[in-house]
C-alpha positions as CSV (number, residue, x, y, z in Angstrom):
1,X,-2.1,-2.4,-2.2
2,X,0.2,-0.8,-0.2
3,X,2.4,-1.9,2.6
4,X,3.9,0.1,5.8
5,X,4.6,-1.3,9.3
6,X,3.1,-3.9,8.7
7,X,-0.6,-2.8,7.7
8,X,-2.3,-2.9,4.1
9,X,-3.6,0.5,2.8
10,X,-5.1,0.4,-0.6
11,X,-5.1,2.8,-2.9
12,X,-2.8,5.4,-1.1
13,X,0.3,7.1,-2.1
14,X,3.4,6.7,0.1
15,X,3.1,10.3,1.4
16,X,-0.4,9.7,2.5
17,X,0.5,6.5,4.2
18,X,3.5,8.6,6.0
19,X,1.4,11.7,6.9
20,X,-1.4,9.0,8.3
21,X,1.0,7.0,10.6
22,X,2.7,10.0,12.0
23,X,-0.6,11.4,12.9
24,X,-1.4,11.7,16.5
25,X,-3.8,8.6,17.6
26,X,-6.9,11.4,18.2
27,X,-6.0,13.1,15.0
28,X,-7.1,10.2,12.9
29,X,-10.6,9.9,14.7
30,X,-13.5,10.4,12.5
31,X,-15.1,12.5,15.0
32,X,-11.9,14.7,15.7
33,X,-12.0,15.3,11.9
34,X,-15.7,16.5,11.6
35,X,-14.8,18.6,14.7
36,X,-12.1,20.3,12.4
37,X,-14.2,20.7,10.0
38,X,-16.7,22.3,11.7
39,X,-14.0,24.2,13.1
40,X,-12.7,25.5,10.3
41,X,-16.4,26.6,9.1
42,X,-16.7,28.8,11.7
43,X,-13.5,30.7,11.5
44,X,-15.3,31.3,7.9
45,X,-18.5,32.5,9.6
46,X,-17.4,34.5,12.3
47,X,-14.9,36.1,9.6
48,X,-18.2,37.1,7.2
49,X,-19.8,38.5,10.8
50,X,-20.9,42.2,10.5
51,X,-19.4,44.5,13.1
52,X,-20.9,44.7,16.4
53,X,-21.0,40.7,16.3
54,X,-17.6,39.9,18.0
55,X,-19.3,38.5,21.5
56,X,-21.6,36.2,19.1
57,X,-18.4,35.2,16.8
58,X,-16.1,34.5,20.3
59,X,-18.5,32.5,21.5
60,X,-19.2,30.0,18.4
61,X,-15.1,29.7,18.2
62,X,-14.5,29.1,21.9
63,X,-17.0,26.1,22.2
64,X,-15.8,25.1,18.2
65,X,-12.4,24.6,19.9
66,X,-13.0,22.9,23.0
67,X,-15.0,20.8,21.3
68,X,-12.0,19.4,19.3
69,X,-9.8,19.5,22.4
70,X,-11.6,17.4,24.4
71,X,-12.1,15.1,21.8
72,X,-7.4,15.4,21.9
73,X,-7.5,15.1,25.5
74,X,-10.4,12.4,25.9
75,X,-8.1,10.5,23.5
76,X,-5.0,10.8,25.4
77,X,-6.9,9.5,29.1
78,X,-5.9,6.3,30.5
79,X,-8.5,5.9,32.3
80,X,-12.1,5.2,31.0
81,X,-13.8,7.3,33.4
82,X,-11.0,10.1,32.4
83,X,-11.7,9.4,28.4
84,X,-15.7,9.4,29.0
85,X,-15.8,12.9,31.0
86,X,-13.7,14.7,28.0
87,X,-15.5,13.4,25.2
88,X,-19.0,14.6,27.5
89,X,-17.4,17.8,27.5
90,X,-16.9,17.9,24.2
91,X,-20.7,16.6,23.3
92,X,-21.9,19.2,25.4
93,X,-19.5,22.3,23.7
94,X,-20.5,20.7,19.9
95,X,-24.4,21.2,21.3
96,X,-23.8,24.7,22.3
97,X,-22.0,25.7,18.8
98,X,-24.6,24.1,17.4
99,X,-26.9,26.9,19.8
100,X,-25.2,29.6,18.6
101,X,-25.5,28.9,14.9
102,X,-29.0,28.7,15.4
103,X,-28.7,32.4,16.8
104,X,-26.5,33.7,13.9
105,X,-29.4,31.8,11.7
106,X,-32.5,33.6,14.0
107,X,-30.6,37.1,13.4
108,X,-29.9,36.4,9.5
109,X,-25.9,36.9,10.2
110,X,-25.4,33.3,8.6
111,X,-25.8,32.3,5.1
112,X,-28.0,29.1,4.9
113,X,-25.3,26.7,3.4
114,X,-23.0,27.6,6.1
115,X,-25.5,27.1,8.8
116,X,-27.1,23.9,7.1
117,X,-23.1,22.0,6.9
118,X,-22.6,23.4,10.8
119,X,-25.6,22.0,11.8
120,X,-24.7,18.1,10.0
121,X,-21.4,18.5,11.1
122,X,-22.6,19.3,14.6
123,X,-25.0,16.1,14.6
124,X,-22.1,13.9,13.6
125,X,-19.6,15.0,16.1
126,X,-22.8,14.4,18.9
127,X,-23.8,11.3,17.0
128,X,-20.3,9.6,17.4
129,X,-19.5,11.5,21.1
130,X,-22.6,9.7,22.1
131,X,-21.7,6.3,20.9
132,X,-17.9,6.8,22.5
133,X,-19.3,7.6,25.7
């Protein structure tokens, strides 16, 4: 067991307990993390896109990215009603990635592993949005 400030973490080295507490508050939300994730999965996809797929590949990172800053800026709302219209905004975006995978799949520009780990990290991220809201 480890102690800092006050809370018990087990079975963490001091430099995990650091880099945890000095996270942002929204950077330590499970669905801010599968957002990242699924993020980061599609840089990898639009990177393995064929040429003449750039409008496809822009699309899938724009609403990748807002979904994970809404998520940030839902987090950082005083307000309830401020908190619940970011983290809608951010279901919705995660809904159309998940859209545009499924066109990269229809056209074959996606290899099935990739699209298969989008598509459950796409259903958590609405999964948890949902609950949130």
């Amino acid at each position: 067991m480890h102690f800092l400030n006050g809370f018990v973490v087990p079975r963490a080295t001091s430099a995990e307990l650091r880099r945890y507490f000095y996270m942002l508050s929204f950077q330590r939300l499970d669905v801010y993390q599968r957002a990242i994730g699924f993020l980061a999965l599609a840089i990898d996809i639009v990177a393995a896109l064929p040429r003449g797929h750039a409008e496809r590949g822009d699309q899938l990172i724009r609403s990748a990215e807002s979904t994970v800053r809404n998520i940030a800026e839902g987090a950082g709302r005083w307000s309830r009603g401020d908190e619940s219209k970011h983290y809608r905004i951010a279901r919705g975006e995660a809904m159309e990635s998940a859209s545009s995978l499924d066109v990269l799949k229809l056209r074959k520009l996606v290899e099935p592993q990739h699209y298969e780990r989008g598509i459950g990290l796409l259903e958590a991220v609405v999964a948890m949005l949902t609950k949130m809201l």
